[in-house]
C-alpha positions in Angstrom: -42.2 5.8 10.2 -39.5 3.6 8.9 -39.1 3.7 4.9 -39.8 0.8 2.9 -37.1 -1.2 2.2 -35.8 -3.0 -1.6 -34.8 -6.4 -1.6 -33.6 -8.6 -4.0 -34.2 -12.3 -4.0 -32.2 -14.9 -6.5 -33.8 -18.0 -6.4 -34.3 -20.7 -9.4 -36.6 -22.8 -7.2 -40.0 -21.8 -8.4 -41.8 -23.4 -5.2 -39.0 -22.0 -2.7 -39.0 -18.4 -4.5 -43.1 -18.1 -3.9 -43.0 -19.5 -0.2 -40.0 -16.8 0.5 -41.7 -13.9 -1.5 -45.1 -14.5 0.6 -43.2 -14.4 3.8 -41.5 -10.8 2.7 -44.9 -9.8 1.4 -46.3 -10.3 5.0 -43.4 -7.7 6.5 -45.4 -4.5 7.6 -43.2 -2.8 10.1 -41.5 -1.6 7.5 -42.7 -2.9 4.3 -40.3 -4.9 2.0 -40.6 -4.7 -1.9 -39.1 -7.7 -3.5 -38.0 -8.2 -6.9 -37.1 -12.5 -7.9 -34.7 -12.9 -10.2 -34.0 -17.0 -11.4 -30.5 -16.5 -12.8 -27.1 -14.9 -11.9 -26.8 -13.1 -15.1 -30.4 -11.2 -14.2 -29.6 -10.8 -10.9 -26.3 -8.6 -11.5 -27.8 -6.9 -14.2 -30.7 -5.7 -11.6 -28.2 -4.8 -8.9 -26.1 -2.3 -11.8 -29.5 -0.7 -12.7 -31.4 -0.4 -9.1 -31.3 0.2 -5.6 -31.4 -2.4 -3.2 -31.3 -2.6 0.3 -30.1 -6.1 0.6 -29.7 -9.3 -1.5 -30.8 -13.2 -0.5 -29.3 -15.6 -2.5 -29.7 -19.3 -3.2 -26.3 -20.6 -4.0 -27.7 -23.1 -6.5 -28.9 -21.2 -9.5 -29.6 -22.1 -13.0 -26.7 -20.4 -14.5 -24.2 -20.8 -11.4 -24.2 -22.8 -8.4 -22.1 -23.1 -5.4 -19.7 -20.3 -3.8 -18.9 -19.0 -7.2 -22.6 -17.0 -6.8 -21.5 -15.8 -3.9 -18.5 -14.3 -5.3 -19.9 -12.8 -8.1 -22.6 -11.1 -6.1 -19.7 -10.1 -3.5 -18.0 -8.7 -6.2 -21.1 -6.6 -7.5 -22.6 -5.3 -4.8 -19.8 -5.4 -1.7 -21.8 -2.3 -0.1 -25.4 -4.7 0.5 -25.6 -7.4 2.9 -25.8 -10.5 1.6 -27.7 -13.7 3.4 -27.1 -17.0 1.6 -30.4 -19.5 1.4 -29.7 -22.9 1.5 -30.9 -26.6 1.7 -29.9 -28.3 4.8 -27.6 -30.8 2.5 -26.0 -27.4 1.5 -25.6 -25.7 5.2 -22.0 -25.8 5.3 -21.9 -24.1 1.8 -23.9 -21.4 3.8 -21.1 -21.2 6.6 -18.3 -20.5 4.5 -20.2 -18.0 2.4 -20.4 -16.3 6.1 -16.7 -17.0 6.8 -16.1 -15.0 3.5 -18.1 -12.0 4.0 -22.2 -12.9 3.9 -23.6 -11.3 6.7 -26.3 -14.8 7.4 -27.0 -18.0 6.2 -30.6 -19.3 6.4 -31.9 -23.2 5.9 -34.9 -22.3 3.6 -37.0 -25.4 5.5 -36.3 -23.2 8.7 -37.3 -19.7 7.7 -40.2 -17.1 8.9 -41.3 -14.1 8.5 -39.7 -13.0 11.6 -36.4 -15.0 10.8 -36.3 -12.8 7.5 -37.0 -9.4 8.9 -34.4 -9.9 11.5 -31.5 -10.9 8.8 -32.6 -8.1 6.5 -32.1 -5.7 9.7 -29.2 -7.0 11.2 -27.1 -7.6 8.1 -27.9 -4.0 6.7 -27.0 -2.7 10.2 -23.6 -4.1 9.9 -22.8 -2.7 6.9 -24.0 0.8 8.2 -21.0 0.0 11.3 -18.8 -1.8 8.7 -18.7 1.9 6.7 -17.9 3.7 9.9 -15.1 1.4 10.7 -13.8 2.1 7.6 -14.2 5.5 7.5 -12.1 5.4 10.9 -9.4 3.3 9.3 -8.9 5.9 6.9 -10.5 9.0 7.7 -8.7 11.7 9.9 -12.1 12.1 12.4 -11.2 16.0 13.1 -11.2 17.1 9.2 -12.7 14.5 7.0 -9.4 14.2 5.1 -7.8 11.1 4.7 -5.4 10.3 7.3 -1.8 8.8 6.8 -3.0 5.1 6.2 -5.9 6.4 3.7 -3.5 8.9 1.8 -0.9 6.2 1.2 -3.7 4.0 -0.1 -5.2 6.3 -2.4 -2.7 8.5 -3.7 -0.7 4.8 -4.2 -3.7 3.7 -6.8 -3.3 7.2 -8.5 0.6 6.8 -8.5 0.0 4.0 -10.5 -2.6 5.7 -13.1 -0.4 8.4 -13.1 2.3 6.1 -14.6 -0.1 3.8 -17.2 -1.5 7.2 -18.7 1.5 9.1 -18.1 -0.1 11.9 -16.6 1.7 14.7 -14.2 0.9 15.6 -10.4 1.6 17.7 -7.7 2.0 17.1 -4.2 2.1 20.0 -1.6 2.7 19.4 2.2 1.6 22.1 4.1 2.5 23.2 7.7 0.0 25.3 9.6 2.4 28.2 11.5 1.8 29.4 14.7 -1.4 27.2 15.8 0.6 26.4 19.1 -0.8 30.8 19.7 -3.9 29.5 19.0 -3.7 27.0 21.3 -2.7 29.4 24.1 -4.8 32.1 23.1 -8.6 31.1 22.6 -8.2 27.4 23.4 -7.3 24.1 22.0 -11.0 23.4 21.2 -10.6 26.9 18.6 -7.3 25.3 17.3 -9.3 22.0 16.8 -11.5 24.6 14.5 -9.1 26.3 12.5 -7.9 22.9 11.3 -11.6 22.0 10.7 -11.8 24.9 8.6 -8.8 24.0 6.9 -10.2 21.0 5.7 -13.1 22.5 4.6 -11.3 25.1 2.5 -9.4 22.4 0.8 -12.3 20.4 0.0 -14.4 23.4 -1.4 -10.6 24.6 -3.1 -9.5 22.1 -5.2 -11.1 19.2 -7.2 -13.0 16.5 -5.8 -10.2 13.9 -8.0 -7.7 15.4 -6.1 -6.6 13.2 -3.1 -6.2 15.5 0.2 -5.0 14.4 4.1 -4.2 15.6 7.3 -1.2 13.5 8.8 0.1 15.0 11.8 -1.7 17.7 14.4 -0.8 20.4 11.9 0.4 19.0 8.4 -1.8 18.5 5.3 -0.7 16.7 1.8 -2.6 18.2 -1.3 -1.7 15.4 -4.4 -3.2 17.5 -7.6 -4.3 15.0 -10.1 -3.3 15.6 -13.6 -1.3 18.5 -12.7 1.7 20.3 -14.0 4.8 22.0 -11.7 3.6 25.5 -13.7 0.1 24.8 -12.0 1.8 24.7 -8.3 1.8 28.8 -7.5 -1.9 28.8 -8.3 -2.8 26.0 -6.3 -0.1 27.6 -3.3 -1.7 31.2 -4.1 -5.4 29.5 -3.9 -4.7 28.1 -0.6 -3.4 31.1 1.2 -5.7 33.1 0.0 -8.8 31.2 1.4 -7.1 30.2 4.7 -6.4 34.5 5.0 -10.3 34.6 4.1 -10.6 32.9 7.3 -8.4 34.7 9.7 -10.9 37.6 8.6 -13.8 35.8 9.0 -13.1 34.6 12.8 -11.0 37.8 13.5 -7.8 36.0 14.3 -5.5 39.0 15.2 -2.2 36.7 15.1 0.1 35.1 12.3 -2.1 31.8 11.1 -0.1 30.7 8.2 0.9 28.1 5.7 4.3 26.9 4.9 4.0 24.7 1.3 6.6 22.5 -0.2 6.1 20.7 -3.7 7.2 18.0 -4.9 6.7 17.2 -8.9 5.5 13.5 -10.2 6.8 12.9 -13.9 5.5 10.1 -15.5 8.8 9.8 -17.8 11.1 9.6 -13.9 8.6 7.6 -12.1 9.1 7.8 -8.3 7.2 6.3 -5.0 5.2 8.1 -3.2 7.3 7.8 -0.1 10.1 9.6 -2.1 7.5 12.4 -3.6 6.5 13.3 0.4 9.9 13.9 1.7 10.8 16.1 -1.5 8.0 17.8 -0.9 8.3 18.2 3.4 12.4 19.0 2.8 11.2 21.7 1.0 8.5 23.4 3.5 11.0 22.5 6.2 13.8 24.9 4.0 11.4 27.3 3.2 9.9 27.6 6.9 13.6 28.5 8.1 13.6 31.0 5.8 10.8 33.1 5.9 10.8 36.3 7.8 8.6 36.2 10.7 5.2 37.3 10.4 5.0 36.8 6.3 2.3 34.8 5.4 
């Protein structure tokens, strides 16, 4: 049984607002609830406060009118599908509200009950695909990290806050040693695990603030929000330790490791990120042609 579904409906028409509430009324399979607001101010102040599933709006409100509704409502609630009512005289208002991100535009002397339902669905179905394309833009499939494109995006923004509110950070790029004898001992699809499990131990290791990636088959970035260089041992140490949890858990009787470089942000010596990654990677490559075989 399909849950009910929330709808909000903006419409300063008193005579086009009941005819469209009726129709939605008369939904059954599933049931719509509906709550009308007349102005734009009501409307946004009943998207912050509630849950909706989708939002119908007439572009020609009492407090706004034209694409500058749309806009604002865009701005508000970019997640929800939006389908734009209009007059016929307004259609091509209704088109370009589509050409700038509404997922429909409905004349109200042509709508049904069957017209709505089918809007409702398909616009909310997009968004559900729109979120998965997005999360495949920026989301490395394999670990849920951020990939390359995501990483440089976010950690960017935080760059930036970093440098307002002068604030500190860490990055670490990590190397995974000797998954290639994963690879030839148990199977690519185990070494597809291990880094799975990597993942996972640095999203249940450090703060949910922090922005962490996978870039490469076996390198990881860790940027530590709010962090100071005397804070990068504990976060190195916290890492080893739970990836060394997990060679125990799954038994892995060969040398899975972790070379980490660091790079330091100081708000006082701002830097791009670009510059804090290859600090950070010339120093795991320097320390990986140092360390002694089999030390983890």
């Amino acid at each position: 049984m399909e849950k009910n579904l929330s709808v909000l409906l903006l419409c300063g028409d008193a005579d086009r607002s009941e005819s469209t509430l009726e129709m939605l009324a008369s939904l059954k399979n599933p049931p719509i609830q509906t709550r009308r607001e007349e102005t734009l101010a009501a409307g946004l102040a009943r998207l912050g406060s509630e849950r909706f599933d989708a939002v119908l709006v007439d572009l020609q409100l009492g407090d706004y009118r034209g694409m500058a509704t749309f806009f604002k409502i865009r701005d508000k609630a970019s997640q929800l599908p939006i389908i734009i009512l209009v007059e016929l005289e307004n259609g091509s208002l209704g088109l370009e509200a589509v050409k700038r991100g509404a997922q429909d535009s409905l004349l109200f002397n042509q709508l049904t009950p069957r017209l709505l339902a089918e809007a409702v669905r398909a616009g909310m179905e997009y968004k559900k695909n729109e979120v998965r394309i997005r999360e495949m833009a920026f989301q490395d499939p394999l670990t849920r990290l951020y990939n390359r494109r995501g990483f440089n995006i976010v950690a960017g923004h935080q760059l930036m806050v970093a440098q307002r509110t002068k604030s500190p950070m860490i990055l670490l790029f990590a190397d995974v040693v000797h998954l290639e004898a994963v690879n030839e001992l148990y199977g690519y699809e185990q070494g597809d695990m291990v880094l799975a499990d990597i993942g996972e131990i640095m999203r249940t290791s450090f703060r949910r603030s922090d922005v962490m990636a996978r870039l490469d088959a076996d390198e990881f970035l860790l940027l530590a929000i709010n962090c100071g260089p005397e804070n990068a041992p504990k976060l190195i140490d916290r890492w080893n330790i739970r990836l060394n949890s997990l060679r125990a858990r799954k038994n892995l009787s060969h040398d899975l490791s972790l070379v980490i470089g660091q790079a330091a942000y100081n708000p006082e010596d701002p830097c791009s990120l670009e510059h804090l990654i290859v600090i950070a990677q010339l120093q795991m490559e320097e320390t990986k042609e140092t360390k002694p075989s089999g030390q983890p």
